[in-house]
N, C-alpha and C positions, 0 to 999 in steps of 0.2 A: 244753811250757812253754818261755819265749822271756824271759830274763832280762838285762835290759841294767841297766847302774848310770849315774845323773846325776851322782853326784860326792856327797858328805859323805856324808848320809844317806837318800839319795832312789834307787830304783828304780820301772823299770818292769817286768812281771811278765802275759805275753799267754799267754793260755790258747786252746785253740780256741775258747770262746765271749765272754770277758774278758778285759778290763785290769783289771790289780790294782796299783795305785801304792801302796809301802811310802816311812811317812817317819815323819816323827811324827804326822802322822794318815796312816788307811791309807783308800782310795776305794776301789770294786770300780762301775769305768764311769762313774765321776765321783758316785758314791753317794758320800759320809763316812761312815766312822767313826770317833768323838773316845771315846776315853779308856777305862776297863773296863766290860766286859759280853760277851753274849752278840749275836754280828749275824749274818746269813744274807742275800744280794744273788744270786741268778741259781746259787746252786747253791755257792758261796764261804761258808764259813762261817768266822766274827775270833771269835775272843774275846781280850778285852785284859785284861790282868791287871795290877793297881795295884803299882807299885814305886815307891815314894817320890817321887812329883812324874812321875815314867816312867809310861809304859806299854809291856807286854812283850806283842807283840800274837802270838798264835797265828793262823799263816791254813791251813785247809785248803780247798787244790783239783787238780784232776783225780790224785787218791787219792794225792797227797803233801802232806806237815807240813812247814811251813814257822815258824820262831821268826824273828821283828824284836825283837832286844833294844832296841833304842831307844838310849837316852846312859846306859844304867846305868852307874852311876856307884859301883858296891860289889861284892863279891865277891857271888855269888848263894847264898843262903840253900837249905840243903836240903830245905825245904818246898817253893819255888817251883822247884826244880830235878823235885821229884815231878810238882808241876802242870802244869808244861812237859812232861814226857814223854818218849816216843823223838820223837827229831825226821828229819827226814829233812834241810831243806837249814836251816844256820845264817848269820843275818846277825848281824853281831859287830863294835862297835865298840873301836878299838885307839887309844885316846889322846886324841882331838884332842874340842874342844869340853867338857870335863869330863867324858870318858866314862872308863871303865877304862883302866888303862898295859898294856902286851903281855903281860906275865906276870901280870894279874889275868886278862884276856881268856883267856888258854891255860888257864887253870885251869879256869874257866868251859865252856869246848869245853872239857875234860876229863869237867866234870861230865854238860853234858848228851852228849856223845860223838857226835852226827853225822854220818850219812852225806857231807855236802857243807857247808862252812864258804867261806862270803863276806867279805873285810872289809869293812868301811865306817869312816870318820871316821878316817882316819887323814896322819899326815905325813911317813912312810918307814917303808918294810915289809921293811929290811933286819934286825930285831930276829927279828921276827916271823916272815920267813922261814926263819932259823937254828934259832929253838925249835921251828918245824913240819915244819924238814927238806924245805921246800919247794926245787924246784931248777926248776920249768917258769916259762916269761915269765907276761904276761900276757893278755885274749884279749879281743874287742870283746863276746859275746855268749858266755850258757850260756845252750846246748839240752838239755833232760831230761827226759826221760821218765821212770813208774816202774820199769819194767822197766830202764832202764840204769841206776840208783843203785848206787853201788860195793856191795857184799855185806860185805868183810873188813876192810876198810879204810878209814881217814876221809881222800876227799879235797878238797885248797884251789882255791881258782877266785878268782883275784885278776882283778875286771872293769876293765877303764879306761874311765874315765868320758866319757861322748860330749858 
């Protein structure tokens, strides 16, 4: 898996057999899909789950969980933190466009605890760095496989956007 960021809220996400574009709607090879349910495209399965005008989209493919929180805009509720799951990579908006402030986000990746934390929507990541004890730059692309997902530890992958 081939994970590059477009900038706010937009990824692209290339599998060996698909493109999977996350944003606020999520495509799988220029398929759509808008809003909560259950979708399946080419072996991709979304489910999007309804957060107050958001959608919190769950995507799994090639045997990793991926979370697109969207612009959530509240601290996440213990229910929806159940239905989310273990996650494997998290995308997590940090401020900008009416999404969470840093310390709601860190809380949030607290709750759901994942393997790989992405940010998105944000306007300086020198808060955010500090609270996650982040010290590496940043990198044009993440490559990942399952088999290399960290085991003991959550770690950050701040993308620059192309």
């Amino acid at each position: 898996m081939i994970i590059k960021y477009l900038g706010r809220e937009k990824f692209d996400i290339k599998t060996k057999e698909n493109i999977i574009n996350l944003g606020y709607q999520i495509s799988v090879n220029g398929f759509q899909f808008v809003g909560p349910g259950e979708y399946e495209k080419n072996g991709v399965f979304v489910e999007g789950i309804e957060d107050n005008g958001n959608t919190i989209f769950i995507v799994r493919a090639e045997e990793m969980k991926i979370c697109y929180l969207g612009k959530i805009s509240h601290d996440l509720r213990e229910e929806e933190a159940k239905e989310i799951g273990d996650i494997d990579i998290l995308f997590v908006p940090l401020g900008e466009d009416s999404s969470v402030d840093i310390k709601k986000a860190s809380k949030i990746i607290s709750q759901i605890d994942p393997r790989i934390v992405v940010p998105m929507l944000y306007a300086d990541l020198t808060e955010f760095k500090k609270l996650e004890g982040i010290t590496d730059g940043e990198t044009d692309t993440l490559k990942i496989k399952k088999n290399e997902l960290p085991e003991d530890e959550r770690k950050n992958v701040i993308l620059r956007s192309i």
